[in-house]
MIDO-294707 format. One record per residue: x, y, z of N, C-alpha, C, O, CB in turn; residue in three letters; chain. Coordinates in steps of 0.001 Angstrom, whole numbers. Glycine has a CB too. Example, Ala and Ser with C-alpha at 12.3 -4.5 7.8 and 13.67 -1.06 7.14 Angstrom:
2
      n.c1      n.c2      n.c3     ca.c1     ca.c2     ca.c3      c.c1      c.c2      c.c3      o.c1      o.c2      o.c3     cb.c1     cb.c2     cb.c3   resn   chain
     13190     -5690      7800     12300     -4500      7800     13200     -3300      7800     14236     -3319      8465     11308     -4473      9046    Ala       A
     12850     -2250      7080     13670     -1060      7140     12900        30      7870     13409      1138      8039     14084      -598      5725    Ser       A
This chain:
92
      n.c1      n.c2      n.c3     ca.c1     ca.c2     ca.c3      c.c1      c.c2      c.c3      o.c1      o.c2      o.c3     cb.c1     cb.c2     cb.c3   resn   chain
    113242     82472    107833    113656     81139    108182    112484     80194    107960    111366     80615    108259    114161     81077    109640    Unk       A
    112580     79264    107590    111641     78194    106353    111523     77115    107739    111031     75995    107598    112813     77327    104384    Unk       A
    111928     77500    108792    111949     76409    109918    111104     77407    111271    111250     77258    112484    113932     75820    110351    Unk       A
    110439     78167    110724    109709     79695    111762    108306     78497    111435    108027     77719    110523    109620     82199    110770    Unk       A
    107677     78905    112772    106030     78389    112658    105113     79203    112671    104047     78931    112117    105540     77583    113643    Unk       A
    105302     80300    113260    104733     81583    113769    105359     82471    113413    106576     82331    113290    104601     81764    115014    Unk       A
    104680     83788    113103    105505     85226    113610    104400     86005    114142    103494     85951    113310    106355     86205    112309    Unk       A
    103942     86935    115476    102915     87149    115965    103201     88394    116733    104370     88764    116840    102434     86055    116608    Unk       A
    102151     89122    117319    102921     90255    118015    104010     91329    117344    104960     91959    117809    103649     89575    119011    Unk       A
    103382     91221    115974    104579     92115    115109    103853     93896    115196    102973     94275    114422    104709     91353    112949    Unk       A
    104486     94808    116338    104765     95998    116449    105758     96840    115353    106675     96273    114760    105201     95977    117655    Unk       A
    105417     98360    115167    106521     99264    114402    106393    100206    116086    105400    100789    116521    105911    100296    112383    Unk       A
    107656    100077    116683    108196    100905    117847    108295    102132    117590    107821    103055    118252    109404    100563    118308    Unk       A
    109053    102208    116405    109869    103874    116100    109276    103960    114737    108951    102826    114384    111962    104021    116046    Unk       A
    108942    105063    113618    109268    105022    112544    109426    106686    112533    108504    107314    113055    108325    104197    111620    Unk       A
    110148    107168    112168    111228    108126    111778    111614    108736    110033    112634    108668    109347    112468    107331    112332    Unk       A
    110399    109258    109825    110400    109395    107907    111741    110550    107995    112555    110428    107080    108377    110349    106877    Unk       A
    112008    111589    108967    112785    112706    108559    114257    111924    108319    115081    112002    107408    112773    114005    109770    Unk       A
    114198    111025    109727    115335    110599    109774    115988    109031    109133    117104    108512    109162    115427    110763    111024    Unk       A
    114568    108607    108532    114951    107400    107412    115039    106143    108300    115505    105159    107725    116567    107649    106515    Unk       A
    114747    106014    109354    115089    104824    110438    113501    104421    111147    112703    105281    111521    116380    105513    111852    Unk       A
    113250    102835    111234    112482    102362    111613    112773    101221    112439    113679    100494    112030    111864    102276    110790    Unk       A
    112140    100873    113631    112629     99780    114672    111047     98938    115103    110141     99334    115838    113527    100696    116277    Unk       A
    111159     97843    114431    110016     96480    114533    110451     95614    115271    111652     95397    115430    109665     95656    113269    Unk       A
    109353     94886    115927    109027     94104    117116    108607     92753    116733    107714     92999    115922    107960     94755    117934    Unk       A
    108700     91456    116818    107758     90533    116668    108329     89656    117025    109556     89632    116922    107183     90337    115601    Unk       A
    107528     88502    117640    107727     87436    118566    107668     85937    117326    106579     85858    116757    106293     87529    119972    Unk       A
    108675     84877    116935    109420     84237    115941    108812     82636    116944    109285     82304    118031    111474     84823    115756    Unk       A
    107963     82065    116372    107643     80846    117103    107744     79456    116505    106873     79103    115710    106390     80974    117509    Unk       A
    109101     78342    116942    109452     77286    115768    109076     76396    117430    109611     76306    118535    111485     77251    114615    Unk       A
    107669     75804    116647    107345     74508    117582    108106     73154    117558    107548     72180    118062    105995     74093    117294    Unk       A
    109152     73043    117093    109800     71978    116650    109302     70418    115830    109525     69209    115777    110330     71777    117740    Unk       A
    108614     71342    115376    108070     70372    114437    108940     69522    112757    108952     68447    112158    106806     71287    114052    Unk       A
    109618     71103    112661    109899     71149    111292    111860     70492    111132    112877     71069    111518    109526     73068    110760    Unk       A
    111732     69251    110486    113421     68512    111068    113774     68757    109651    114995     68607    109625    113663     66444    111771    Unk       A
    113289     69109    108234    114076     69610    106839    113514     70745    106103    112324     70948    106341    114118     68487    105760    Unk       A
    114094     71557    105244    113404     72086    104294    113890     71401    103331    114772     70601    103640    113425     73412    104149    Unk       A
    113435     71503    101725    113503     71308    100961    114010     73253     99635    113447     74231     99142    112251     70318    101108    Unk       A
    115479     72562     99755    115701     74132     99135    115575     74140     97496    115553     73152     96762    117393     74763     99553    Unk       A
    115495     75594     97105    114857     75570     95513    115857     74850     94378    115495     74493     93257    114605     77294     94940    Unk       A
    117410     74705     95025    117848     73721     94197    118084     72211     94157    118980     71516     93679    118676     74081     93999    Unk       A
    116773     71909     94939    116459     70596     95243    117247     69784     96136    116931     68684     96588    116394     69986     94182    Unk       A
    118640     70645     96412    118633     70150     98229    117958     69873     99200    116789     70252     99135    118981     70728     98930    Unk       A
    118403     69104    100498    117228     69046    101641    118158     69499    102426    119226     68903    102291    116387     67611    102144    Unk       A
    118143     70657    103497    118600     70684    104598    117867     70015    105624    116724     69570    105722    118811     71804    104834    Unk       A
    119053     70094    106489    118445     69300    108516    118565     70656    108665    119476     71409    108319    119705     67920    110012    Unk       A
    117636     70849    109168    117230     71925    110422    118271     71428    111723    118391     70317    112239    115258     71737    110966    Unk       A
    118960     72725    112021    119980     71770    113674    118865     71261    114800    117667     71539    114860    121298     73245    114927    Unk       A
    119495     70603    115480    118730     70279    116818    118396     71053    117282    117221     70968    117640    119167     69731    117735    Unk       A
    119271     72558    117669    118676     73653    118470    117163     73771    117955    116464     73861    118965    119540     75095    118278    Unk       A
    116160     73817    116503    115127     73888    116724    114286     73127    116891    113116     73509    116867    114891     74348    116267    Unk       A
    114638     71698    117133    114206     70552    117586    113148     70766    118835    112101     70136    118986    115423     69750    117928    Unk       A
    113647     71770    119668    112683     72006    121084    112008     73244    120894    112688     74172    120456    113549     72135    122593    Unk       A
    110364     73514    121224    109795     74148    121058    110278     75869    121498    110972     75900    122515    108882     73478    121476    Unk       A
    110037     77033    120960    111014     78256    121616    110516     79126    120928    109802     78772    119989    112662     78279    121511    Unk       A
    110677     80135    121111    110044     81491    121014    111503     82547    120972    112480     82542    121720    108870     81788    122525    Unk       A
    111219     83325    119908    112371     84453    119852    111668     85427    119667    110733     85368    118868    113495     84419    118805    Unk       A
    112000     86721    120472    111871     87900    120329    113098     88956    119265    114281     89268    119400    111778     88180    121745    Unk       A
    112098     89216    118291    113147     89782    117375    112848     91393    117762    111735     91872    117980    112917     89308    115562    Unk       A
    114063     92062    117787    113754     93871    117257    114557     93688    115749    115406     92813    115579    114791     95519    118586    Unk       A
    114232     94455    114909    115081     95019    113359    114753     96490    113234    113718     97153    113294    114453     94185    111711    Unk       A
    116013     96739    113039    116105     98101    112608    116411     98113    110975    117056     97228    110413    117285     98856    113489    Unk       A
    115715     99514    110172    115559     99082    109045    116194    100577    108672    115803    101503    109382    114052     98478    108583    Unk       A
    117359    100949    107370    117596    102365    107445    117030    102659    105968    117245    101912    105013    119268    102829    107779    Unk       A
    116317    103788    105908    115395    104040    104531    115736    105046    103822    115316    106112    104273    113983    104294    104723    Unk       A
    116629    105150    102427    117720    105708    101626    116846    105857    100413    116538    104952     99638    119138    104765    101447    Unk       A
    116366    107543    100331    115739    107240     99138    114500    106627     98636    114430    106538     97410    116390    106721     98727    Unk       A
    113803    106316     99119    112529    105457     99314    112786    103577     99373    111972    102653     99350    111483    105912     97869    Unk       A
    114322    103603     99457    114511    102360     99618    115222    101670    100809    116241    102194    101258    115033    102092     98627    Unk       A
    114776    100606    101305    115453     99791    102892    116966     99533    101905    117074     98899    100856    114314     97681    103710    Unk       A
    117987    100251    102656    119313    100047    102648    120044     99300    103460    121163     98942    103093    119770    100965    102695    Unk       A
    119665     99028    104387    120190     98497    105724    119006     97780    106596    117880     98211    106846    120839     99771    106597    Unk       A
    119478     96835    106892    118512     95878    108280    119533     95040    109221    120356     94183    108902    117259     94432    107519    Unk       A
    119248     95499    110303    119920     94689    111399    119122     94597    112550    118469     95451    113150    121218     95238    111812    Unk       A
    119382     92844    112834    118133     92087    113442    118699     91603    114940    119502     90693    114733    117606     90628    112374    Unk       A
    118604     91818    116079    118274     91059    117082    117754     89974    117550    116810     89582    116864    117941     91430    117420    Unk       A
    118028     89253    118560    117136     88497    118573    117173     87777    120089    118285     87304    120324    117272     87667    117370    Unk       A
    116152     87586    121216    117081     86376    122317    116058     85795    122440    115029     86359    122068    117876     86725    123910    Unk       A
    116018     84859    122840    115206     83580    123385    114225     83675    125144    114564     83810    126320    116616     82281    123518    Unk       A
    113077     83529    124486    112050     83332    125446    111119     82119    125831    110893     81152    125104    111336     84166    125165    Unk       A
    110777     82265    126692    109772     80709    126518    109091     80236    125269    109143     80983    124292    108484     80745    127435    Unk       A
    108431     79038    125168    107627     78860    123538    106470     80116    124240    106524     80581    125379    106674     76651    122941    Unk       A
    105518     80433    123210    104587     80969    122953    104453     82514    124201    103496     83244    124457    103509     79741    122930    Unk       A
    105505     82501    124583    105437     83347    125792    104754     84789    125241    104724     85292    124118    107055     83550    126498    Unk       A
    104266     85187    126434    102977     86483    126054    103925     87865    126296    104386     88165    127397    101244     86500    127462    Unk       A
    104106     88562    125194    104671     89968    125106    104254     90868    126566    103396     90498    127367    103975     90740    123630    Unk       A
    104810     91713    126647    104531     92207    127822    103677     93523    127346    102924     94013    128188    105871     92438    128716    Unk       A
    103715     93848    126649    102918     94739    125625    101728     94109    125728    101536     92904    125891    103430     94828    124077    Unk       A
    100433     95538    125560     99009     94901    124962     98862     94606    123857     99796     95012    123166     97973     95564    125029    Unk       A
     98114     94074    123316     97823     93523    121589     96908     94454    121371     95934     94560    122116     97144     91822    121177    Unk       A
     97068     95105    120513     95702     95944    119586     94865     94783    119644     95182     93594    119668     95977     96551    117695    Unk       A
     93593     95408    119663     92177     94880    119808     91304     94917    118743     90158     94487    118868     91520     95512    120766    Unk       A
């Protein structure tokens, strides 16, 4: 998303080579700064209001791995304070 300011706190939870499945972590931060993009066929989108106010999303994605290739991704996501601190430690 071309309207993201951040992505931070990006964890791999699970990764699973026998079984081809991997589950990632990372915290999605749109300060509301950003009111258009400019798309590659020279459209402009509005960004909606919802990212108008500063907010923080916690994403999980699960990723399924076929062959040496990502076949599948399905993403989560809910809403936390802006910049809110993972409850997890940060590698150092």
């Amino acid at each position: 998303m071309g309207f993201t300011t951040g992505c931070r706190n990006r964890r791999w939870l699970v990764v699973d080579p026998e079984r081809g499945v991997i589950l990632a972590s990372a915290y999605l931060d749109y300060d509301g700064t950003v009111a258009e993009m400019h798309l590659t066929d020279g459209r402009v989108w509005k960004v909606p209001p919802y990212f108008m106010t500063p907010r923080t999303n916690q994403s999980n994605e699960a990723y399924r791995v076929e062959n040496g290739d990502i076949s599948l991704i399905e993403m989560t996501m809910y809403e936390v304070p802006f910049n809110a601190v993972p409850p997890f430690e940060q590698e150092k």
